[in-house]
N, C-alpha and C positions, 0 to 999 in steps of 0.2 A: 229639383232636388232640395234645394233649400227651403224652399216653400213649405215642403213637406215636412221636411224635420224641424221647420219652426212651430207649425201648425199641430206636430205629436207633442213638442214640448210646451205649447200655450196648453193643448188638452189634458197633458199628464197632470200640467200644473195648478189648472182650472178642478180636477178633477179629485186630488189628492196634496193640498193644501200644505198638509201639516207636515206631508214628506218632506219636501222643499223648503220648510221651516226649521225643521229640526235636521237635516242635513247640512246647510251651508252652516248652523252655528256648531255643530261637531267639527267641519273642516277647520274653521276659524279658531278653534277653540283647543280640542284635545290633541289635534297633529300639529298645530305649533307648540302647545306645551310640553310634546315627546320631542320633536325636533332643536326645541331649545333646552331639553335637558341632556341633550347627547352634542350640541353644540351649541352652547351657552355663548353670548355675548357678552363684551363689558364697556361700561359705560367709560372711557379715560380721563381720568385730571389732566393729562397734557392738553392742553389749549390749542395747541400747534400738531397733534397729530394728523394727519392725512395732509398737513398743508405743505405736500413736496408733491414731485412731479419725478417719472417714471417713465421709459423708452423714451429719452432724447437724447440727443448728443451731448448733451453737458451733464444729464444724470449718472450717464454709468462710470465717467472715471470721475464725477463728484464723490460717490456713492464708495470708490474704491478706495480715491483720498483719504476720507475720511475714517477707512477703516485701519488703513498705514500709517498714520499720526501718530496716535497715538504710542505707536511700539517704535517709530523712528527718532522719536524723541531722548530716547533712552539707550536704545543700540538701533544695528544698522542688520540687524538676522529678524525675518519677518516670518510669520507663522503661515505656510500656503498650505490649501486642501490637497495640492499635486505636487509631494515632494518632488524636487529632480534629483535624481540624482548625478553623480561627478562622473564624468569621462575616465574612463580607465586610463587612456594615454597621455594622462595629462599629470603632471607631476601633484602630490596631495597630499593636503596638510591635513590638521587633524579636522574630524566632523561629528565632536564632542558637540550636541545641544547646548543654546546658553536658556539657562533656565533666568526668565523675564523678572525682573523685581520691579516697581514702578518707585520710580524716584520721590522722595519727599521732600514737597513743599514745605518753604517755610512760612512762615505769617509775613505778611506786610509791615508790621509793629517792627520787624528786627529791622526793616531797612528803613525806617520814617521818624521810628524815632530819634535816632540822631540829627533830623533836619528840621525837626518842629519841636518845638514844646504847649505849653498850654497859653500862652501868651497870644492875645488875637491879632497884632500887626506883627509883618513877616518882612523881609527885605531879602528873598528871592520866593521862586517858584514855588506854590505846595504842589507837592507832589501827587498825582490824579485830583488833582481837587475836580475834576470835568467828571468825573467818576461817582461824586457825591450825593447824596440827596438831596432834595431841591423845593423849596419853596416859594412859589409866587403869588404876591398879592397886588393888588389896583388900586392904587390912590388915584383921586382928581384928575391932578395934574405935576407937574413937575415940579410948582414953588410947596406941594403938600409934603414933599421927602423932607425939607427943611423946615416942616414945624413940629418945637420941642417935644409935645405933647405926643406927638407919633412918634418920634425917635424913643422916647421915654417906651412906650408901652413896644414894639419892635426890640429894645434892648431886654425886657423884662419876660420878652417870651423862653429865653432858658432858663431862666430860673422856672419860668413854669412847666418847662417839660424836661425839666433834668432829671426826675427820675427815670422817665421813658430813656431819656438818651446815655443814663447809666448802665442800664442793662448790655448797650454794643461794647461799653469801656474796655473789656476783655476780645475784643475783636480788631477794634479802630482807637489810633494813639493819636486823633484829635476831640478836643475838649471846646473848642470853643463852635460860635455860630455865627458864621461870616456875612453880617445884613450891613444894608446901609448906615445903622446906627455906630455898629464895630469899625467901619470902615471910615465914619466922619472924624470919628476918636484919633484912628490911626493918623490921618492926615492932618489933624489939629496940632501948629506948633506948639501949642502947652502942655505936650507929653501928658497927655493922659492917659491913664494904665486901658480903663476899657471903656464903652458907654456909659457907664455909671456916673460916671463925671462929668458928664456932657451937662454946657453950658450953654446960655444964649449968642453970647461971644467966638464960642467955637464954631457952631451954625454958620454964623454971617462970615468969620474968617475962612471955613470950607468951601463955604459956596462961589465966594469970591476967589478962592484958587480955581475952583471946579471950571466955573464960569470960563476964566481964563484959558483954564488945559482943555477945556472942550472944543477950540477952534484945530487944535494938532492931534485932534482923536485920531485919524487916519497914519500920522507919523507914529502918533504913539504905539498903535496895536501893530504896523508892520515892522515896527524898531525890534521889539519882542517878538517875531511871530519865528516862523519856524526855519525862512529862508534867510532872514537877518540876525536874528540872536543879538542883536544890539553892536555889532559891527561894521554898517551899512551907514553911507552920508548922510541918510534921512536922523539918523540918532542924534546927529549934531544941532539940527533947528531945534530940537524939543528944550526948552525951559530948563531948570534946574529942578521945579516945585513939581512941575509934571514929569518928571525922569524914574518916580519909584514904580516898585511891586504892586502896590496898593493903590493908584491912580489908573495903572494896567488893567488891574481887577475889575474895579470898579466900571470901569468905562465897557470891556469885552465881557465882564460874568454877570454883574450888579444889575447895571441900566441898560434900558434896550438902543435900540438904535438909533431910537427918536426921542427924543426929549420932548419934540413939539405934542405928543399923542396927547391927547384928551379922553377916557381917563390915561393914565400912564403904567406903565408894568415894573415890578419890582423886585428884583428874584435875590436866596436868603440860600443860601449853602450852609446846610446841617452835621455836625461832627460825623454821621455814620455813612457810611459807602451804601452803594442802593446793592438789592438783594442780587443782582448780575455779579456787580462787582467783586461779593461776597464767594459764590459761585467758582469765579475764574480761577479764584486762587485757593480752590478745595479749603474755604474754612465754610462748613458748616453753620445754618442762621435758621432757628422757626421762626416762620413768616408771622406768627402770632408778634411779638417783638414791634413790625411794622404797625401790627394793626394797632396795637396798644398807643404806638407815635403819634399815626396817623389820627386816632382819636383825640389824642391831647391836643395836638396840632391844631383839628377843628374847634376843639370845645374852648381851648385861648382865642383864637380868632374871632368868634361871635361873642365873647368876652369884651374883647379890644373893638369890637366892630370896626375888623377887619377884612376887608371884601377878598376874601381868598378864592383864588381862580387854576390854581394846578400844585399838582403835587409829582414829582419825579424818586422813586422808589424802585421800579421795575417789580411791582409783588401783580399786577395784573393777572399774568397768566395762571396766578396759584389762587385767585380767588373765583374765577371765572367759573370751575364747577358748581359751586353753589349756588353764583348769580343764575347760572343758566338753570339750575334746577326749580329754582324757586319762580323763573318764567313762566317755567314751561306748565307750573300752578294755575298760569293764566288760559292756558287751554281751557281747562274746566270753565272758566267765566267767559268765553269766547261759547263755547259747548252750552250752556245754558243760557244765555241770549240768544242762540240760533235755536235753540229748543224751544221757546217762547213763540219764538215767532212762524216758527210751524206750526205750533201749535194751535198759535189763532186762525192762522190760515186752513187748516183742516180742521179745526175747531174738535181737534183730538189732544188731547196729552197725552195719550196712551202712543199714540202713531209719534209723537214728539218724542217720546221717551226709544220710541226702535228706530229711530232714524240714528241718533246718540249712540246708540247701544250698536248699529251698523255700523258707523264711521270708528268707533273703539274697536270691533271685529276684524274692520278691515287691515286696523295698525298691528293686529294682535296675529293675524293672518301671516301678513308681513315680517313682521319680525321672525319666524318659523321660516320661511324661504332664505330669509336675508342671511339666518346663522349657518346655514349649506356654505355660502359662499363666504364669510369673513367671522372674525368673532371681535373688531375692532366695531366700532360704533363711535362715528365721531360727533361730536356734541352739536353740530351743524343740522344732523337728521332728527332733531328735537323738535326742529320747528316743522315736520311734516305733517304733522299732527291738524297743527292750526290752518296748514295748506289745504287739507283734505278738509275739513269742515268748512272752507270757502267754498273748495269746488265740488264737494260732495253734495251739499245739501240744494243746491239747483234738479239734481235728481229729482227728491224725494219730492219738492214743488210741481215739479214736468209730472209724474205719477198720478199725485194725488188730485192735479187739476184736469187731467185726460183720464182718468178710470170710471170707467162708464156706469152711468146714472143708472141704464134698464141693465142691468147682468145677465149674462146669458153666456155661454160659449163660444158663439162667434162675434158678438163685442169684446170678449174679452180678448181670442186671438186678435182682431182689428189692434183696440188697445194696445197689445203687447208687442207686439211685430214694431207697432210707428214707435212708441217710446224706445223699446231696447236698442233699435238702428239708429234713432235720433242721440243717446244716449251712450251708443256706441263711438260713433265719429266725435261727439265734445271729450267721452275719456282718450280717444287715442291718439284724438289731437292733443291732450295734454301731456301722453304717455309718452309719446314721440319726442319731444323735448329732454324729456328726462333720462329716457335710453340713448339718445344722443349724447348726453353727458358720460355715457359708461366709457363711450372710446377715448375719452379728454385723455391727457396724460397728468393733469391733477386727481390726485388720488382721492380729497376728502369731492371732487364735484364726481368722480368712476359709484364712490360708496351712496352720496345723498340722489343720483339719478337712481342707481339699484334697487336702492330703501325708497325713495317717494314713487317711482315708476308700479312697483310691486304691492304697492298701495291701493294705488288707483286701477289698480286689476281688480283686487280683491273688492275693492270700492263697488266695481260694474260689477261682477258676478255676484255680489251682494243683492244688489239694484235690480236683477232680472231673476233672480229668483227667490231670496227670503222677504224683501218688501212686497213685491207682490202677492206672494203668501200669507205675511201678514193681511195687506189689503182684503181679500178674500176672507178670511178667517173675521178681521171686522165687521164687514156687513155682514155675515152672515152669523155671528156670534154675541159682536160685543159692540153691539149699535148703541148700548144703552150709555159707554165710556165715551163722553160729548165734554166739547167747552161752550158756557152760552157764549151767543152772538154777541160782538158789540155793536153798540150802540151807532156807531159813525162808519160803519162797514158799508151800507149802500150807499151812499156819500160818495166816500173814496172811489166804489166801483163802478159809480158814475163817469168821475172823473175822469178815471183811467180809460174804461172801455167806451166812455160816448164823447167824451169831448175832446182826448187826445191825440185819435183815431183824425177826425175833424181838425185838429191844428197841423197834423201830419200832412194832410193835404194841402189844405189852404198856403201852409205856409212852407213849402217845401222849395222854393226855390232858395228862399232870404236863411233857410236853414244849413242848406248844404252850401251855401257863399261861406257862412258866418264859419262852420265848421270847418270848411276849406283852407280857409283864412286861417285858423288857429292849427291845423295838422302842418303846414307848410313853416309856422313859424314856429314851430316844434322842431320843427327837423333843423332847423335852421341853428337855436337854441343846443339841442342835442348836438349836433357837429359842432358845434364851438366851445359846448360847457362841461361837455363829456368826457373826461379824460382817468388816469392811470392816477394811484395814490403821491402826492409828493411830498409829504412828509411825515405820515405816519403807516409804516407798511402793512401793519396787522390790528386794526383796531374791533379789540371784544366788547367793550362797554359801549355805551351812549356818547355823545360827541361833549354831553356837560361833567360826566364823571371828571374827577380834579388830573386822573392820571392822565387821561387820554385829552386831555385840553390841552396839558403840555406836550402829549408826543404831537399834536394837530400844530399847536402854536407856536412852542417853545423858538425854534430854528427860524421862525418870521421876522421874532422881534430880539435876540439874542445874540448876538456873535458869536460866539463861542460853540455852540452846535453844530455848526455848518461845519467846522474845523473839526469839533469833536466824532464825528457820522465822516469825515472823508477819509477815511481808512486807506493807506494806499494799497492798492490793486497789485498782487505780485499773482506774475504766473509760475506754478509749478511742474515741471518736466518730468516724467516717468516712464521710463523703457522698461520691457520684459515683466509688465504686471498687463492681466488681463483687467479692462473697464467691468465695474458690477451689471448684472443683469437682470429683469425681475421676473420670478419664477410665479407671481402672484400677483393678478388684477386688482387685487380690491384690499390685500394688506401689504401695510407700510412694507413692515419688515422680512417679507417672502420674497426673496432676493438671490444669486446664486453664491456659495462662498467666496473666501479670495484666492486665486486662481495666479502662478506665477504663468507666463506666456511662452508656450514654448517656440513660437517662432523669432523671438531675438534671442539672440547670443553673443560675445564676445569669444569667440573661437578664431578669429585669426588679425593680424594686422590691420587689414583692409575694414573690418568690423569700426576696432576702434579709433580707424581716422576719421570713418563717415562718420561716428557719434561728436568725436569733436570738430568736427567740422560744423552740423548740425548744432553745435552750444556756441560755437564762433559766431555762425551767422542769426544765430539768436540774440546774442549781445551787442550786437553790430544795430539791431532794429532803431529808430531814431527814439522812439519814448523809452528806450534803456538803457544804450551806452553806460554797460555795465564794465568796466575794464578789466577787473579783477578774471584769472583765466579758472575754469571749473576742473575737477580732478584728468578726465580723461587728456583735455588738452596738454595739463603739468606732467601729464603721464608720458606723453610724446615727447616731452622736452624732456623730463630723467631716462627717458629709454634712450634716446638719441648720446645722452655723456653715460650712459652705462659702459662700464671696460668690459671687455669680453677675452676670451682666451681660449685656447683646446682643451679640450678635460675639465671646460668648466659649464654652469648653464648659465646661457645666453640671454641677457632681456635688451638686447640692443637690436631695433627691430629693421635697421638700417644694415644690420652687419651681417657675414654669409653666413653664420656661426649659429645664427637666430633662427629658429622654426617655431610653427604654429603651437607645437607640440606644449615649449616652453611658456605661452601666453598666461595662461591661466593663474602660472604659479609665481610671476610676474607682475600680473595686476594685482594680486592679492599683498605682494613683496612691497612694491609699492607703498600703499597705503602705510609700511612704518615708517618711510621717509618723506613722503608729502601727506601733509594733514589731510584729514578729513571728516564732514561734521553732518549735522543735520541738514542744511542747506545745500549739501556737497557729497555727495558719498554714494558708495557700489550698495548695491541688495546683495542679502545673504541670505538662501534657505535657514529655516532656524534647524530643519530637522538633517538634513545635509550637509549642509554649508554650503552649498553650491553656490554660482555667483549667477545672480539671475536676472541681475539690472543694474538701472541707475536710477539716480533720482537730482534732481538740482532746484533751488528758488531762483528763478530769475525778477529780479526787482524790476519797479517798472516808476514811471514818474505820473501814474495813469492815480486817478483820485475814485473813492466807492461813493456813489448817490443814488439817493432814494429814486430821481425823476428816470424812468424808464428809457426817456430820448437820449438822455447824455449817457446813462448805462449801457446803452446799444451800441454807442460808438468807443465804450473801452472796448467791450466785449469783441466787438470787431477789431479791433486795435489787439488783443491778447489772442485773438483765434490764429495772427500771423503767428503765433512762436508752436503751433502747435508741430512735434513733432511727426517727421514721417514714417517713420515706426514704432512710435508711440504715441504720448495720449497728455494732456495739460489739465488741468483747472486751477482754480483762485485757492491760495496757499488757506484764503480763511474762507472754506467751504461753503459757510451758510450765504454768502455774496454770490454765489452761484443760484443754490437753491432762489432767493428772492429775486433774479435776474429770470430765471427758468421759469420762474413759477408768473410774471409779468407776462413774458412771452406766451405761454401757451393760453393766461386768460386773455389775449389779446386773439389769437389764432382761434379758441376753441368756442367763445362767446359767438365770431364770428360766420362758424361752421355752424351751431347750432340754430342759430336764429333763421341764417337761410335754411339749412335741412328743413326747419320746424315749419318755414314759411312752405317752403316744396310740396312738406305732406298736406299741411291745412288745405292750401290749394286743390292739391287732389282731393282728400273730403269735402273739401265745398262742390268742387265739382259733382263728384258722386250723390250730393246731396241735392243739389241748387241748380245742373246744368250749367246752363249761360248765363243763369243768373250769379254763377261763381264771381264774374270778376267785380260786380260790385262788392260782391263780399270782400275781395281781397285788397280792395282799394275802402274797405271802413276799415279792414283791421292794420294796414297800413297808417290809417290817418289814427287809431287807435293807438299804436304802436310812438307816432310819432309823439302825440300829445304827452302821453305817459313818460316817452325818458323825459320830456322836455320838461315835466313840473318836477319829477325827482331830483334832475339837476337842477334846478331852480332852490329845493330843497336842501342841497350842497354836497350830492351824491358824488362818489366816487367811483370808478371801477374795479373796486375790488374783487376778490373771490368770492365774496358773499353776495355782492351787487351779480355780479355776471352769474350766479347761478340763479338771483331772482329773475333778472332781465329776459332769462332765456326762457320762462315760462310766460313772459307776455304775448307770447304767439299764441298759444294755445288759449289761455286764460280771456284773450281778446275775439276770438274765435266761437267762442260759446252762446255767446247772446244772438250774434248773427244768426248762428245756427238754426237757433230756436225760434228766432221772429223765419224763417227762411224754408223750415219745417210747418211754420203755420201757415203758408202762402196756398192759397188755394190752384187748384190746378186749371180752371176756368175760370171768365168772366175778365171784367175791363178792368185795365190798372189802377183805377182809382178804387173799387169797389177790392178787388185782392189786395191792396193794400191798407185798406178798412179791414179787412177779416183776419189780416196777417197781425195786425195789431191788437184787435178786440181779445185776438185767441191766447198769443203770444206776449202782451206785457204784462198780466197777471204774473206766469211763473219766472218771467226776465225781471222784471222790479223786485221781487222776493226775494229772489236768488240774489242778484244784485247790493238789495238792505241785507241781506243775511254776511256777504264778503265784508261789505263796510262793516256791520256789527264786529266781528271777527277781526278784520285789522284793525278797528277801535280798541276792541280788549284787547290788543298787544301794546298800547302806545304808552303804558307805562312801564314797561321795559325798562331792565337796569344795562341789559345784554344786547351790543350791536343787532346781532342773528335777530331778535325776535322782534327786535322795536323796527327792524328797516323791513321785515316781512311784513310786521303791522301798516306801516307807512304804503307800502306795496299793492296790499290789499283795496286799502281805502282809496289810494288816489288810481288802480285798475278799473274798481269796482265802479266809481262814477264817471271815469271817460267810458268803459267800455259799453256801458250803458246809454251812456251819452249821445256816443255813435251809432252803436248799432239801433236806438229808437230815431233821433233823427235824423241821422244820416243817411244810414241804409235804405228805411223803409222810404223818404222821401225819393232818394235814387232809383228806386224799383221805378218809379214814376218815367225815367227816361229810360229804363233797359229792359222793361217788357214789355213784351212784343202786343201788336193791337191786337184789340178781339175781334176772329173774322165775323163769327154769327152774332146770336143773340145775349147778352150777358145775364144770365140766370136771376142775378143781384140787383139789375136796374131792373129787371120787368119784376122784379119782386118790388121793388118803389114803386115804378110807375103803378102799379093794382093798389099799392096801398093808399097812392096819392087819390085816383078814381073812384074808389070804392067810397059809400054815401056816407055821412058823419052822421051820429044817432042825435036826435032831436032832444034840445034840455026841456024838460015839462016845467 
């Protein structure tokens, strides 16, 4: 059956050319630009959208948290999609709606400026100064902070950027710039007003304190820190000279940890808060502002020739569209170096220019399927582009080096059958990876599997019927569109087809040791180097950009970070709200509304003991020993001294006089006589009033970090408070989110790689036989090499990492293929392994130069995504070549089977060895 329907579609195709040419570019073309005019996409400036995570246990009452915040903030009546309404028997107050007004912020200025002025040495605390922006620079060494000549040009950098840092003056009520220069001033018995005064004398006198206070650094930062507040015995060893604000600073914000470093770090706190900080406290800031800084900032420093190494602002996320747009410009020069070099290799520009035009149809395809399902495009599926021109253009190689010389109709079915099956298993071994990401519970790895899997469909269906149309359409048309030969072309295909073939053999033991050898210390490398981000959770730019140095370094060399990032951990309790759900695989915000729960209630006594009970045994946990008692508990204790009497209603739930009837109107009664707040307080329908929960913070002594391992054990630590008929998350949501978002690329990196390995294996089989398990022991050894130089490179496990990682199955996969597809079906292994090579490294070496070309034109990247794809590219492209020419084809050597008869190949030697040599005249 299939024979025959392949064999009417090689004839229809063989036979009517042009149909199958102008057919797949109508698909490609007119019905996605209808599909995407009726379901348009958009490209998002949010940096961080799709990077949350959906159907887990911590998303859906994260997801609900987060939508209750904000209105609990203000009052205690939430807006639910399922009003409840009140119990008729229950006594009822009024269920007047409160109409929501949101409270107004005030600036920061009202509360700072009475604690600062413009004056740069301080003698207590500034207030958020950990909040500020941030400058660091690299001097030598430690004796370079101490000379005049840099102190002079560090003090002179506000004056040279005080215009820029005027413009925040109507936002932020500090004026000065807190470097080591301001801070030797402060410390200089000669009362000097600011650096400007600084003398030689000052210098030698600072350093000589410094020097000094530096043996009680350790007393000093925990005298101030959070648990001592300068209370504590250790306060008393400290010096008199080392006891201020400014020695503190200095020591925890100023200089790093180490003095001994070579060069040394040097960080400079800037009058304006970074754009977060701005943010939190709804003032309003254009990120232009920044950039304006940030250039001044650079253009003083190469000035001063100052080796600037990081910059802390938080404007990243708002620049990253552009940076990514302007990447993704590098497709095109990726695109046109693989154009190049088909083109010498068919010695066509014309066929070079529709291979181009095929891998653009295929994206342009795709996008039309993709807007059915989301209209969200996260800026991650930019880089599919550059994906598909690695692994596309091995096609177009495989085609044009198997399309048969004599043409005919049954060369061409021959032809087409081996390529499109050969061509089928490398796409679905890729494709398989990528659909396996659709089940993740990371939303941006569900979108870029859908978007790059939809690709490489379109890619094949491309590849089987309008290239080969084309093909067709050129011999028989447009024979005369040629590139000449060059020059060095027989040369090379010497090399390749006659002597490589020969090294293959001869040296195939000392080859598969040596490669052994380096797969095993891969894996080895990879287990030990391979791990989860630890100090910068979402990094969009390049590891040298100035921002992303510091979220990478800052916390290494700094004290104050580590403090500043340990956020404590509080679990939030919530009864009677339903956890969020999502209504939608592939967009963020397709979620169910907020849903009050109708299966808790407080309808009798027995309701509200088990809840306090449940807040009891919650505070009792050892990381909270919280003392203070939460509403319902205080409730038990004013119901119990409630007076009660006949002819009057009852809230005393101890006394006979008391029914359930009365509860209601009780708990609500309540609330005028024991406080109640954000932290502490019943839910109220907003459109009811109905009482349809509770809510509490319960504090914890638990600390927030970036390292996954120590987050795992709050997390388990906070999972005990979870209630039993309710529901917890972390009071600051987004700590959930990047905890959740850990876990599942830890879980779903891991699902994928196996699935991916499962199906390869199947296709190799279906492909190779028995020759499958060498294949899957090269792309193993493949596999192992590749993570092992990317860690070596300083890779981390990221969401962007684990969504490349997971197409090294497939991507490694292909070359075998091909050499495996060339393996003849008779004759002795050394001689099938001569022909597997002669056939198969023409379009594997191509394919192979064309991914390197292509990860090359990524490597100047401004943008994480496209520089670590580029990276990707280049170091797959040469292991998996690597392996599967010498590893593979030398292994055939031991796993195929003898030849029982005659081997077609040696008696083709032997005749040519016997046959008479023509006489020279």
């Amino acid at each position: 059956m299939i024979e025959r329907v392949g064999r009417a579609y090689s004839r229809s195709l063989y036979r009517h050319p042009f149909v199958f040419l102008v057919a797949p570019l109508l698909i490609t073309t007119v019905i996605p630009a209808i599909l995407l005019f009726f379901f348009p996409i958009r490209l998002s400036q949010n940096a961080e959208i799709g990077f949350d995570t959906k159907d887990t246990t911590l998303s859906g009452p994260r997801m609900a948290w987060a939508r209750m915040q904000s209105s609990l903030m203000y009052s205690n009546r939430i807006a639910f999609s399922n009003p409840r309404p009140i119990d008729n028997n229950v006594q009822q107050p009024t269920n007047e709606p409160t109409t929501i007004t949101k409270r107004v912020k005030r600036s920061w200025a009202d509360n700072l400026l009475s604690a600062i002025n413009q004056v740069a040495c301080y003698d207590s605390p500034v207030p958020l100064m950990d909040h500020l922006s941030q400058v660091i620079l690299e001097v030598d060494n430690y004796d370079a902070i101490y000379e005049l000549p840099f102190l002079d040009k560090l003090c002179q950098m506000q004056s040279n950027i005080s215009k820029q840092l005027s413009r925040f003056d109507a936002f932020t009520p500090y004026r000065n710039v807190w470097s080591v220069a301001n801070m030797f001033a402060c410390i200089s018995p000669n009362l000097r007003v600011n650096c400007t005064e600084l003398e030689e004398s000052d210098v030698k006198i600072v350093r000589k304190i410094l020097d000094g206070c530096w043996k009680y650094r350790t007393p000093i930062l925990e005298c101030r820190g959070e648990k001592c507040q300068g209370q504590c015995a250790t306060c008393k060893g400290i010096p008199e000279d080392c006891s201020s604000q400014i020695i503190h600073d200095l020591f925890y914000r100023i200089l790093p940890k180490s003095l001994d470093d070579s060069p040394l770090l040097v960080n400079t706190f800037l009058p304006v808060f970074t754009l977060t900080g701005y943010i939190t406290q709804n003032i309003p800031i254009d990120v232009l502002l920044y950039d304006d800084l940030e250039k001044s900032i650079i253009e003083y420093s190469e000035k001063s020739n100052f080796e600037l190494k990081g910059l802390l602002m938080d404007v990243k996320r708002d620049r990253l569209l552009a940076a990514a747009l302007r990447d993704s410009l590098l497709a095109l020069l990726a695109a046109l170096l693989v154009m190049l070099v088909v083109a010498v290799h068919s010695q066509s520009l014309l066929y070079a220019f529709v291979v181009i035009l095929l891998l653009a149809l295929s994206v342009v395809g795709a996008l039309g399927v993709y807007g059915l399902f989301t209209d969200e495009f996260p800026l991650l599926n930019l880089v599919t582009f550059v994906l598909l021109i690695a692994i596309g253009s091995d096609d177009a190689f495989l085609l044009k080096s198997n399309f048969p010389s004599h043409l005919n109709e049954e060369t061409f079915h021959t032809f087409l059958a081996h390529t499109s099956f050969t061509m089928f298993l490398t796409c679905f071994s890729t494709v398989v990876p990528f659909f396996i990401n659709i089940t993740s519970n990371v939303i941006v790895f569900r979108c870029f599997g859908l978007f790059a899997g939809v690709t490489v469909i379109f890619n094949y269906f491309m590849v089987v019927s309008f290239l080969p149309a084309f093909l067709l359409i050129q011999q028989r048309h447009l024979e005369c569109f040629t590139t000449p030969k060059l020059p060095f072309r027989g040369a090379l295909s010497h090399m390749m087809y006659v002597l490589l073939p020969h090294v293959l053999v001869q040296g195939r033991y000392v080859l598969m040791a040596l490669l052994s050898i380096v797969a095993i210390g891969g894996a080895g490398i990879t287990y030990e180097g391979l791990h989860l981000p630890e100090y910068n959770p979402l990094q969009l730019f390049t590891s040298d950009n100035l921002h992303e140095w510091y979220d990478n370094n800052a916390e290494k060399n700094f004290e104050f970070v580590a403090a500043k990032i340990a956020l404590p951990l509080t679990s939030r309790l919530v009864w009677g709200v339903e956890p969020i759900y999502s209504t939608g695989t592939f967009r963020a915000n397709a979620t169910s509304p907020l849903r009050s729960d109708p299966s808790f209630s407080l309808k009798t006594a027995s309701d509200v003991r088990r809840l306090a009970t449940s807040l009891k045994k919650a505070r009792q946990l050892p990381f909270v020993e919280h003392k203070p008692k939460f509403w319902p508990e205080r409730f038990l204790r004013w119901s119990a001294q409630y007076p009660c009497s006949k002819g009057f209603l009852c809230c005393n739930m101890t006394n006979p006089l008391f029914s359930d009837s009365y509860l209601d109107f009780c708990l609500r009664n309540s609330t005028s006589f024991l406080p109640t707040s954000y932290n502490d307080t019943p839910i109220f329908d907003n459109t009811t009033f109905a009482l349809i929960g509770y809510t509490a913070m319960l504090p914890t002594s638990l600390k927030y970090n970036h390292r996954f391992a120590k987050l795992t054990k709050s997390f388990e630590a906070l999972e005990m408070t979870r209630p039993v008929d309710g529901w917890w998350a972390p009071e600051w949501w987004l700590m959930s989110t990047w905890f959740d978002l850990l876990q599942s690329i830890v879980q779903d990196c891991l699902s994928s790689v196996v699935g991916s390995l499962v199906f390869v294996a199947i296709f190799a089989f279906i492909q190779l036989k028995f020759q499958a398990v060498a294949a899957v022991v090269t792309i193993a050894g493949v596999i192992f090499t590749s993570s092992a130089i990317v860690t070596l490179l300083g890779w981390v496990l990221g969401v962007l990492e684990a969504v490349i990682l997971v197409l090294v199955v497939g991507l490694s996969f292909d070359y075998t293929l091909h050499y495996g597809a060339a393996l003849p079906a008779h004759g002795c292994a050394e001689h099938r392994i001569r022909e597997a090579t002669s056939k198969g490294v023409g379009p594997v070496t191509l394919a192979a130069f064309t991914s390197f070309l292509a990860g090359a034109s990524m490597l100047p990247a401004l943008t994480h995504a496209f520089y670590q794809v580029g990276v990707f590219l280049v170091v797959i492209s040469i292991t998996s070549w690597t392996f599967s020419t010498f590893f593979y084809l030398p292994m055939l050597s031991l796993t195929l089977p003898r030849q029982s008869g005659i081997c077609p190949y040696c008696e083709k030697t032997n005749l040519m060895h016997l046959a008479p040599r023509p006489r020279r005249r």
